[in-house]
Residue, then its C-alpha position, 0 to 999 in steps of 0.5 A: x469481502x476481506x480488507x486489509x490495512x497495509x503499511x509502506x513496508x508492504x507498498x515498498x516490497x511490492x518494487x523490491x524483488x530481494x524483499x523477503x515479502x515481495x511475492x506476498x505483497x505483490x500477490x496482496x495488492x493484486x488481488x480483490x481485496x480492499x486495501x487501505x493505508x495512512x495518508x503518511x504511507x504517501x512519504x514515507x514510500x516517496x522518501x524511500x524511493x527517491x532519497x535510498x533507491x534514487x528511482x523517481x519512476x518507483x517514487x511514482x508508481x508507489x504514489x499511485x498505489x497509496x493515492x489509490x489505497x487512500x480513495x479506497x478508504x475514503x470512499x469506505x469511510x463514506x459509506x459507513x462501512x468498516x474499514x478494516x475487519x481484522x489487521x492480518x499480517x503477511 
């Protein structure tokens, strides 16, 4: 199974329809893929959200999926398993 390892401009364009990459990183975090991300994704997706869109329930949904993203990566890291076999770019 492929993984890809996603920064907050993915996590982002996921809540933002006008983004040029938002069907692509809707699509990416739908599917079954294994995704992983920095522990800092967690700020930077609440800085934007809260400080530039003033949406707390984006703020929130983003924290989710970088939570979720981050136990992903641990419970690979765990395992023994690669975390990322190859960085791909949308």
């Amino acid at each position: 199974m492929p993984s890809w390892f996603v920064d907050a401009s993915v996590l982002l364009a996921t809540e933002d329809a006008e983004d040029e990459n938002y069907e692509d990183s809707v699509w990416l975090l739908e599917a079954k893929e294994r995704i992983a991300t920095l522990d800092l994704a967690y700020y930077e997706v609440s800085n934007v959200a809260v400080k530039a869109w003033r949406d707390e329930a984006a703020a929130q949904r983003l924290r989710e999926r970088v939570s979720a993203s981050s136990a992903e990566r641990s419970s690979l890291s765990r395992r023994g398993q690669l975390l990322v076999s190859g960085c791909q770019h949308l």
